[in-house]
N, C-alpha and C positions, 0 to 999 in steps of 0.2 A: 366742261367740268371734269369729263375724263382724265383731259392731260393733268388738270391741277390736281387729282385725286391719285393719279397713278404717280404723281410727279416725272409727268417726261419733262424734257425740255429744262431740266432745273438749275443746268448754268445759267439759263436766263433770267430764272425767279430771283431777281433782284429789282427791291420796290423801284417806282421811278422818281419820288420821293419821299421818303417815309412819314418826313413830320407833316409835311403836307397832305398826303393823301394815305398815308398807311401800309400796313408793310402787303395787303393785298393786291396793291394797283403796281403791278410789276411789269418790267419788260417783254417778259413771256408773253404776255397776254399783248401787248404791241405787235406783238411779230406772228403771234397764231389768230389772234379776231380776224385780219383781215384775209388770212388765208383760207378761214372756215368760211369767213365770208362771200370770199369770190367761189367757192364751192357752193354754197347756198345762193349765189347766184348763176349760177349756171343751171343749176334745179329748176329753180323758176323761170328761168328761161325757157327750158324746155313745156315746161305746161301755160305759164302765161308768157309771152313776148313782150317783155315791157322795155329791155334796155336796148335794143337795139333803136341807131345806130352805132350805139357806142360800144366800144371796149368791155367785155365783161369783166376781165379783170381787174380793170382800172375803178369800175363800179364797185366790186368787190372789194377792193382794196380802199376808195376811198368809204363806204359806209362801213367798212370796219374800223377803222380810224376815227368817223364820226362818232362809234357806238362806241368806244373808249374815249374819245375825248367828253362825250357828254354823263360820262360818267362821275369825272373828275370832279366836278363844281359841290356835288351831294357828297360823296369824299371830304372835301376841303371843310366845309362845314360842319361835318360829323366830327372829324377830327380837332376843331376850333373849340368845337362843345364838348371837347373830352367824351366823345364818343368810341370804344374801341371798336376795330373794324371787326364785321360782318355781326355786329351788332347793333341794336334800334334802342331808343331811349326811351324810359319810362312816358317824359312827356311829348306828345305830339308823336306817338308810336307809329300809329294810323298813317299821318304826312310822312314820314320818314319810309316806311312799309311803302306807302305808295310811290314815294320820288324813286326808291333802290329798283321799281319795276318798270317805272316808266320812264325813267332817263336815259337810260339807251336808244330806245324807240324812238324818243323825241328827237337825240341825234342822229339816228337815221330817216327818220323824217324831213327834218333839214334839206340832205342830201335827197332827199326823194321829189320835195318840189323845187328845189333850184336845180339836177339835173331832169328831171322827168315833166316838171310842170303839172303835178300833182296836185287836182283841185282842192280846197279846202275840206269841202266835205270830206273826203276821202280820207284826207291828212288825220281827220279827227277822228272818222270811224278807225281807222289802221290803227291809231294812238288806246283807243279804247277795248279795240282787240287784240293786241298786241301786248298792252297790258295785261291784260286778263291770261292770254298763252303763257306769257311769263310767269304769271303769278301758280298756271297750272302746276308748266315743266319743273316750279321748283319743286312742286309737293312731291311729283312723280320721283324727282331726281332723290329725295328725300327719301320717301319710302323705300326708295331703290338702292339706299345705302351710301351713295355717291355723292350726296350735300349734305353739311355735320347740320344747318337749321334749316328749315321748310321755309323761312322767309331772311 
């Protein structure tokens, strides 16, 4: 949210299709998710050791990718229903609020049990807190000046 706030990176903020997904789902964010990502996997490496054998980067890399690609589909939809972007719709505000927090997650959950083998259970508690973090970081992000709506 820094980089989009600060606008670094802004040769890249070009959507990656606008009428499809809106002028928010930009190439910048292609090319930074999974860099922030292999970062934040590297963190967790260090306290919990979940990826090895593999690649951290490549981990990083690929669940950043997941976490933009599975962003896409709730985009498309928004957009189909004359939704403008980084806005929820009066009806079914709630499902929408909820899909904008959980869809990423899910896409990296994906990547969590087909590289890691991540039991279900787990899949679901991760999804349910994972959710909830998100739902925090935004209000934080919010208060903190640096996201224009808390949801």
């Amino acid at each position: 949210m820094i980089i989009v706030k600060k606008d670094y990176l802004s040769y890249f903020k070009i959507p990656i299709h606008q009428r499809w997904f809106g002028r928010n789902k930009t190439w910048r964010g292609v090319l930074v998710m999974p860099l922030a990502t292999w970062l934040g996997v590297i963190i967790t490496e260090m306290i919990f050791p979940l990826f090895a054998p593999h690649s951290l980067f490549l981990c990083g890399v690929i669940l950043g990718l997941a976490y933009i690609a599975a962003e896409l589909p709730n985009s498309f939809i928004k957009r189909r229903l004359g939704i403008k972007e980084g806005k929820l719709p009066e009806r079914k505000r709630w499902l929408f609020g909820l899909m904008d927090q959980a869809d990423s997650a899910i896409g990296c959950l994906i990547v969590y049990r087909f590289l890691l083998g991540t039991s279900w259970t787990i899949l679901l508690l991760t999804l349910i807190i994972g959710t909830l973090i998100h739902f925090l970081l935004n209000l934080i992000l919010y208060f903190a000046g640096i996201r224009e709506n808390a949801f």
